[in-house]
MIGU-982390 format. One line per 10 residues: number of its first residue (from 1); their letters; for each residue x, y, z of N, C-alpha, C. Coordinates in nm, 2 decimals, padded with zeros to 4 digits, m for minus. Atoms other than C-alpha are relative to their C-alpha. Example, Ala and Ser with C-alpha at 12.3 -4.5 7.8 and 13.67 -1.06 7.14 Angstrom:
% residues 2
1) AS) 00.09,m00.12,00.00,01.23,m00.45,00.78,00.09,00.12,00.00  m00.09,m00.11,00.00,01.37,m00.11,00.71,m00.08,00.11,00.08
//
This chain:
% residues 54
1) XXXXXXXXXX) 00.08,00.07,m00.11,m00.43,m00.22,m01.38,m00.11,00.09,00.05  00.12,m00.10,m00.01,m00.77,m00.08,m01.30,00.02,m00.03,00.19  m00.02,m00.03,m00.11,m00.77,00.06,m00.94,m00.06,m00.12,00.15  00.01,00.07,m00.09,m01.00,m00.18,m00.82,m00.01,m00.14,00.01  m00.08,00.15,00.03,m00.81,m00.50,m00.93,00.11,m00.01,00.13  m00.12,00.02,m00.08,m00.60,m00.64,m00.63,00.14,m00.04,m00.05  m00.16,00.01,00.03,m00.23,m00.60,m00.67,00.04,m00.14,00.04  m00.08,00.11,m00.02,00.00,m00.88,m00.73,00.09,00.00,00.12  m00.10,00.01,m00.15,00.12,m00.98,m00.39,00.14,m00.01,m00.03  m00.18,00.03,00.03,00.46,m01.07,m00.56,00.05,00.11,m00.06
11) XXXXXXXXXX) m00.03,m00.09,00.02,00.49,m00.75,m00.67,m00.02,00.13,00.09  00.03,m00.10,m00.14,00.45,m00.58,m00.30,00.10,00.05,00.00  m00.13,00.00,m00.08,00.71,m00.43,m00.14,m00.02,00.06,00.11  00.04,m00.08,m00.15,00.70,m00.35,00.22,00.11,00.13,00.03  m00.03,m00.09,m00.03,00.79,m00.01,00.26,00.07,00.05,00.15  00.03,m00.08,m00.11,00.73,00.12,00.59,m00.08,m00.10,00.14  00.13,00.08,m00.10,00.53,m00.09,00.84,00.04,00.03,00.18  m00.02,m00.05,m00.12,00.49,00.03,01.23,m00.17,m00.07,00.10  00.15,00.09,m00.10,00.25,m00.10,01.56,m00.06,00.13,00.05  00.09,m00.14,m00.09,m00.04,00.16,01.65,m00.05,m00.10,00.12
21) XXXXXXXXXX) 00.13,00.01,m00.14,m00.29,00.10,01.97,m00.08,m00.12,m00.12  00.09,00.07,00.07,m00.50,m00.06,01.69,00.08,m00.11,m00.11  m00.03,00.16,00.08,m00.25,m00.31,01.53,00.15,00.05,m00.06  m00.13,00.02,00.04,00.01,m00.32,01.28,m00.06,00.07,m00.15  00.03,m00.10,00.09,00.01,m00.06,01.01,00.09,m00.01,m00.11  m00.10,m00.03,00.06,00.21,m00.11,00.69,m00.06,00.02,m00.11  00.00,m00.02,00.12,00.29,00.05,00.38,00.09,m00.07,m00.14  m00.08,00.08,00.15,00.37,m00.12,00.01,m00.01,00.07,m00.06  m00.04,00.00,00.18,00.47,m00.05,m00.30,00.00,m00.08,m00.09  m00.01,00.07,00.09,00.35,m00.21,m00.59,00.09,m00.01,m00.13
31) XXXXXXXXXX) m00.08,m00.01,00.11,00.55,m00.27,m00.91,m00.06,00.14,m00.11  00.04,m00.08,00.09,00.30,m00.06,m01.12,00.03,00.15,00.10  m00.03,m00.17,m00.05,00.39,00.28,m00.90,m00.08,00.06,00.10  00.11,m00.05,m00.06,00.08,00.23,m00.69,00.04,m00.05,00.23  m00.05,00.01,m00.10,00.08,00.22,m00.33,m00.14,m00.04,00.09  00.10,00.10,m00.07,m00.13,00.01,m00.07,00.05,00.04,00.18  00.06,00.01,m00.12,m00.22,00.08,00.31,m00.02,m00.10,00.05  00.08,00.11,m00.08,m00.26,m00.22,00.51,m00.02,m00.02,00.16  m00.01,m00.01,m00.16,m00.38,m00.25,00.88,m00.12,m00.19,00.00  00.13,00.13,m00.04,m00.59,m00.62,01.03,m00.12,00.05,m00.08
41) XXXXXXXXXX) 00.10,m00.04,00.06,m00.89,m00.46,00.88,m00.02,00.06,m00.09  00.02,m00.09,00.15,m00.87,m00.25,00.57,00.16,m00.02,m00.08  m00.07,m00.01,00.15,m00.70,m00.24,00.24,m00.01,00.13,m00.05  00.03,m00.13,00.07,m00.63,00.13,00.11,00.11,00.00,m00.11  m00.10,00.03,00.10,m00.45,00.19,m00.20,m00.02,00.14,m00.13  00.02,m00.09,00.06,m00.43,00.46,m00.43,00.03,m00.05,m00.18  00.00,00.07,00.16,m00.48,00.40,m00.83,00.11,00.08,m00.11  m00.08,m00.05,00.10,m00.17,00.61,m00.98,00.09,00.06,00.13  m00.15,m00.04,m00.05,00.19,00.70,m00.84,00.00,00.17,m00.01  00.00,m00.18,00.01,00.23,01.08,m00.69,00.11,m00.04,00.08
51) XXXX) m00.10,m00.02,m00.09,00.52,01.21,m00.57,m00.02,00.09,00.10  m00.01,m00.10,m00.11,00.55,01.37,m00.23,00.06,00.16,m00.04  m00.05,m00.13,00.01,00.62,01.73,m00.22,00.11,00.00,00.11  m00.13,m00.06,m00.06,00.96,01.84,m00.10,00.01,00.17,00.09
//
């Protein structure tokens, strides 16, 4: 999937999602390994799966 193809919403998964001052902040996980940002106004998303450092 090219990075700036929008992910299959059926293939979201809500992670993480919390309320700032400025709204409602959640994180997904797509099926391909990529991972998506969502707040009311932006879409951020990264185009390949990294693992956090421990």
């Amino acid at each position: 999937m090219h990075s700036r193809e929008p992910h299959d919403p059926l293939a979201l998964t809500v992670v993480s999602s919390h309320v700032t001052s400025e709204g409602v902040v959640s994180y997904l996980r797509c099926a391909c390994g990529a991972w998506e940002v969502r707040t009311a106004s932006l879409v951020g998303s990264t185009s390949r799966a990294t693992a956090a450092p421990r």
